[in-house]
C-alpha positions as a printed Julia matrix, in Angstrom:
299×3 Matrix{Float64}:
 -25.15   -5.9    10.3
 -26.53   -8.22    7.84
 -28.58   -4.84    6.24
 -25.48   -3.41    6.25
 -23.58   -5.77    4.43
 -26.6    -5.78    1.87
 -26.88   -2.44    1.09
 -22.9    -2.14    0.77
 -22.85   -4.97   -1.76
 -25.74   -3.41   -3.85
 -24.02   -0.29   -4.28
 -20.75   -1.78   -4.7
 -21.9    -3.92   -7.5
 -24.79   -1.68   -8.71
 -27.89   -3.49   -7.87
 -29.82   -0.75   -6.67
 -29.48    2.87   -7.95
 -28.13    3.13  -11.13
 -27.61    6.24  -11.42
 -28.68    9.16  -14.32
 -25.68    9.12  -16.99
 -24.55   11.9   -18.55
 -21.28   13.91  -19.69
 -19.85   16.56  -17.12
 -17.12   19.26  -17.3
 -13.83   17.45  -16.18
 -13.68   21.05  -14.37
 -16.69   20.21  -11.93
 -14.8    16.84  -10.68
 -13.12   16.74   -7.8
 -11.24   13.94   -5.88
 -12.2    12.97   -2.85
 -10.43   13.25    0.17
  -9.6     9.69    0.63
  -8.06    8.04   -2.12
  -8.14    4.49   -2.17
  -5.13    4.14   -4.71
  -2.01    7.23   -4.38
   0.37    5.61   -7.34
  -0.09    5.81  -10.69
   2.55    3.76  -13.39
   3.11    6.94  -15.43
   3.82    4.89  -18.42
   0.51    2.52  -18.27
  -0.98    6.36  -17.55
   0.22    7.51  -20.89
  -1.09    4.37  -22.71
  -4.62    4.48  -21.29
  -4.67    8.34  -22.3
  -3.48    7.36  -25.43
  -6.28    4.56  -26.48
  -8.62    7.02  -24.89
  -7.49    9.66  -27.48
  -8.7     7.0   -30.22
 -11.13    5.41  -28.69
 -12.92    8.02  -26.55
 -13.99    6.42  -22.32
 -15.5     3.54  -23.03
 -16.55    2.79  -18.87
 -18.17    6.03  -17.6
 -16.54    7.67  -14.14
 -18.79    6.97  -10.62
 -19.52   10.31   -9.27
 -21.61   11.99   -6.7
 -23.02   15.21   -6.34
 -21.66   17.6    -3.62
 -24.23   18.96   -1.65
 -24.41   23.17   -1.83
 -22.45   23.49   -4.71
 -22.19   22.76   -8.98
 -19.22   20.28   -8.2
 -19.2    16.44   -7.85
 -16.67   14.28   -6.08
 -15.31   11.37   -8.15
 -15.85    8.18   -6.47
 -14.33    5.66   -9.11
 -12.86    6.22  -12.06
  -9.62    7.67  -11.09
  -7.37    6.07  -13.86
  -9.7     7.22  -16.91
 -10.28   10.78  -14.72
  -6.26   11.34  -14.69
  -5.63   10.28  -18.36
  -8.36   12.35  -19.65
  -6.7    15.13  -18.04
  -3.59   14.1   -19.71
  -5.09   14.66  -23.02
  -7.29   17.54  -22.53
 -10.53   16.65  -22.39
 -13.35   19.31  -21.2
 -15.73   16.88  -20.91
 -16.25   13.38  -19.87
 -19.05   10.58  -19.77
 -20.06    9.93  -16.25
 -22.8     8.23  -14.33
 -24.29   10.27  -11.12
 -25.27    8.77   -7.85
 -26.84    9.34   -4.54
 -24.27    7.68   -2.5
 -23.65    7.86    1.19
 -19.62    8.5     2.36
 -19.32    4.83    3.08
 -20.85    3.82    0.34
 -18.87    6.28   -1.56
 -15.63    4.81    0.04
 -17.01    1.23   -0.39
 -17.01    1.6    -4.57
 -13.48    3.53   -4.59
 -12.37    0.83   -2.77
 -13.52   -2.23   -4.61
 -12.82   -0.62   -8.25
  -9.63    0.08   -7.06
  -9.06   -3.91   -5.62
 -10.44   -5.23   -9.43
  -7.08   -3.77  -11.01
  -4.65   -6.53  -11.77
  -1.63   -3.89  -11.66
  -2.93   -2.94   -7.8
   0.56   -3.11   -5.72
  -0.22   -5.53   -2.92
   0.47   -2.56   -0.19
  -2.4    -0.59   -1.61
  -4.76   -3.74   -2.3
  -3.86   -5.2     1.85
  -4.72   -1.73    2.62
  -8.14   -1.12    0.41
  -9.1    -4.23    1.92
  -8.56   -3.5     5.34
 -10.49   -0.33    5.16
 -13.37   -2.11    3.45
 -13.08   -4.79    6.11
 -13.67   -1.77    8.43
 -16.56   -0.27    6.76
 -18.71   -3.9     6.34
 -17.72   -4.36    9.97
 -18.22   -1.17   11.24
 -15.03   -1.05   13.2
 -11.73    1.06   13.12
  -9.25   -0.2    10.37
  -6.69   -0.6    13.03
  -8.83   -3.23   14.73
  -9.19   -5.58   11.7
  -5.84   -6.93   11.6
  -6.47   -7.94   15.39
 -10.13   -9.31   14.79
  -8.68  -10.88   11.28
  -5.98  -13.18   13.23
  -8.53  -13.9    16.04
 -10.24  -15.22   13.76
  -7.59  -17.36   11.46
  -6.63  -18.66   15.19
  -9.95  -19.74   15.92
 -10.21  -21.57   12.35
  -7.16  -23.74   13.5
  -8.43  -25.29   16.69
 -11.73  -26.89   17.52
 -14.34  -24.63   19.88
 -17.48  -24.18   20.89
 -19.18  -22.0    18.35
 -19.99  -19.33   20.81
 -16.85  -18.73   21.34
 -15.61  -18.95   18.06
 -15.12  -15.81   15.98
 -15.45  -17.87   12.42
 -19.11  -18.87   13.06
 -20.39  -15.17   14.65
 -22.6   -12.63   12.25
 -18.74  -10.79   11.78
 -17.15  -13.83   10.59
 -19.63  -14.55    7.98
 -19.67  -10.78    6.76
 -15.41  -11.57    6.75
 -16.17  -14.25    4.2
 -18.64  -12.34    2.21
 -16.59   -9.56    1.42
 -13.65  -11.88    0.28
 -15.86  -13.94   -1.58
 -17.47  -11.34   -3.81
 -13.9    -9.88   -4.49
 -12.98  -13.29   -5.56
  -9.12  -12.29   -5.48
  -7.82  -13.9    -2.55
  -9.17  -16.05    0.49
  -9.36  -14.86    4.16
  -7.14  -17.57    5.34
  -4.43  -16.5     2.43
  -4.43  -12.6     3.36
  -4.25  -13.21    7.09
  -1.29  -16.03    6.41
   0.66  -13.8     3.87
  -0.77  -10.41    3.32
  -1.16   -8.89    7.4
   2.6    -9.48    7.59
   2.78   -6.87    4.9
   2.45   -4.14    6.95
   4.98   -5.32    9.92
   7.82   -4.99    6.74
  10.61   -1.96    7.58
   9.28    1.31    6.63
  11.98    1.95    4.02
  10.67   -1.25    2.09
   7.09   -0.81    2.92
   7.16    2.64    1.07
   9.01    1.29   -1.8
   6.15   -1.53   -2.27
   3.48    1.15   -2.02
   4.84    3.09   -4.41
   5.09   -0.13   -6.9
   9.3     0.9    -7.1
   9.57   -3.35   -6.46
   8.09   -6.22   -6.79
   6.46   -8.0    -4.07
   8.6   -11.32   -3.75
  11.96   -8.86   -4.18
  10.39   -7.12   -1.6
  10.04   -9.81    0.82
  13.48  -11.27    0.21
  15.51   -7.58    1.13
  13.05   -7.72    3.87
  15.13  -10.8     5.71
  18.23   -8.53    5.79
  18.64   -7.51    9.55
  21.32   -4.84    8.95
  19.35   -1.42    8.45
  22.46   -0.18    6.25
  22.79   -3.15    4.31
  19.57   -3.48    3.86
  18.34    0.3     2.35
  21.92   -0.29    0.67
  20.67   -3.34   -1.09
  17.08   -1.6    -1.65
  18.63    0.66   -3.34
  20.63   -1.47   -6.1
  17.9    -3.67   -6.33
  15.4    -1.04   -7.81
  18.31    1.03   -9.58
  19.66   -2.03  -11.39
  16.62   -3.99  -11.4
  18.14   -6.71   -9.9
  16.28  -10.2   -10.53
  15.03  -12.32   -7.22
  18.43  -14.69   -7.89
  21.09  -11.67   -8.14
  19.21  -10.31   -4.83
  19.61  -13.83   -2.74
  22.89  -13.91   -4.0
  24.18  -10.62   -2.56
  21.97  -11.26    0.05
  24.72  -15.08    0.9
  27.33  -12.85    0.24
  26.43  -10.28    2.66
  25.92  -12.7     5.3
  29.63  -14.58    4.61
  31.22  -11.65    4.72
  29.36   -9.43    7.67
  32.34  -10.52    9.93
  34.23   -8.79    8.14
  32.56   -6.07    6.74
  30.58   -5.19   10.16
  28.83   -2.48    9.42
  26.52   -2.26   12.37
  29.82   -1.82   14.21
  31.37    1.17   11.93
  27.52    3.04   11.93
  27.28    2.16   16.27
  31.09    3.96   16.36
  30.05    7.12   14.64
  26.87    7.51   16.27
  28.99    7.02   19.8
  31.21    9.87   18.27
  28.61   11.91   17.57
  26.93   11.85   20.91
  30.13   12.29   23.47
  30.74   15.49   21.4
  34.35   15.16   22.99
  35.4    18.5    20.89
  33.3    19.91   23.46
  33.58   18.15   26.89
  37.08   16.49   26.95
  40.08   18.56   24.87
  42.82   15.73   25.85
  40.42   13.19   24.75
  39.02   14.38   21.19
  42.81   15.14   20.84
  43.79   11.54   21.08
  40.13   10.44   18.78
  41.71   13.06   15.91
  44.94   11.79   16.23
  43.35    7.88   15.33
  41.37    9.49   12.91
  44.12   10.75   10.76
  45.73    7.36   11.15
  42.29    5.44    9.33
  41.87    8.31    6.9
  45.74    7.81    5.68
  45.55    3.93    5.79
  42.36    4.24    3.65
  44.14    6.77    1.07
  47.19    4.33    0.87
């Protein structure tokens, strides 16, 4: 494991190979199937292609050659690789490198976690799947092993038994330390709970639509319709953290009267008897009470 780790870290941080640079046809690049990062700000897009347009690619794209064919796979770079497209370039300046896939993955994903405008979806993620690769396990079985081991850090145990003081736990604290962005105890506390959020929040996070805190807040809101409701306002009218609490009081003094889990549980009800079908006298007596709301409302 310890190897492992080593080699990983080398060609993470390029200690070992360094690679022959040279410029390549932006046509013989290719993305690889994994990408650690899937949302791009458009605008901060536009303004890198723009200083590269003056200033030419300062940092030279990571790539590797694919084996059998004139093509290489990009393995970090993918910012510079996008706005360079933006702008035309035939060419650009990379370096080339005999990486293995999880070494491959291993750079994408560390480049990628260096970005201060990383949404915290993507950087939990790239650092669960880097977790993964250093510990040669699944990604699904890091959050498990990750709060295993935060539990064991907050009792006293033999040290057998104890997950912080195995080979695994120190290769945990490796990885975190030479990212030097967050501490193991802080993304198990706040950053695993990340990916337990609603799916309708989760994807706006991951696609940077809101901000992380905002995020969180909306989050609390137990009514699904209220909630995507209040999503939605908050990213339309970019709504600050205070205007969100607010509406989120509001809500919450006024959900006896305004229940809305009771108006959506009605119409799913009415949905599913499908009375027009099975009962005449009954669906009858439903459209009759229907017209009654839908004239009260009008009035």
């Amino acid at each position: 494991m310890s190897s492992q780790r080593n080699s990983m870290k080398n060609f993470v941080y390029g200690e070992e190979d360094t690679g022959i640079e040279q410029n390549l046809p932006i046509s013989l690049i290719v993305l690889p199937p994994y990408q650690p990062r899937l949302f791009f700000d458009e605008q901060k897009l536009d303004e890198l292609a723009q200083n590269i347009k003056i200033n030419g690619i300062l940092n030279r794209l990571i790539v590797r050659r694919i084996l059998g064919t004139d093509q290489y796979e990009l393995v970090a770079g993918g910012r510079r690789f996008r706005a360079a497209q933006k702008i035309g370039l035939t060419e650009v300046p990379v370096v080339v490198k005999k990486l293995s896939d999880s070494q491959a993955l291993a750079i994408a994903i560390t480049e990628n976690l260096q970005r201060e405008d990383l949404n915290p979806v993507e950087e939990t993620e790239g650092i669960i799947k880097l977790l993964a690769l250093s510990l040669n396990i699944l990604p699904d079985e890091v959050p498990q092993f990750l709060t295993k081991m935060y539990n064991d850090s907050k009792r006293k145990s033999d040290h057998e038994q104890n997950v912080l003081f195995t080979e695994l736990g120190q290769v945990v604290k490796a990885v975190f330390h030479d990212l030097g962005k967050i501490s193991w105890e802080s993304f198990v506390s706040s950053r695993l709970p990340l990916l337990n959020l609603p799916t309708d929040i989760l994807e706006a996070l991951r696609q940077g639509r809101i901000e992380y805190t905002k995020a969180i807040a909306i989050s609390k809101v137990k009514d699904e319709v209220m909630r995507q409701e209040l999503l939605e306002e908050a990213i339309t009218h970019q709504l600050s953290l205070t205007q969100i609490r607010s509406q989120i009081g509001n809500s919450r003094s006024f959900e006896t009267k305004v229940p809305q889990k009771a108006i959506t549980d009605l119409s799913r009800k009415l949905k599913q008897s499908q009375l027009w079908k099975k009962d005449q006298a009954k669906w009858q007596k439903v459209q009759a009470l229907i017209e009654q709301i839908d004239t009260l409302l009008d009035s």
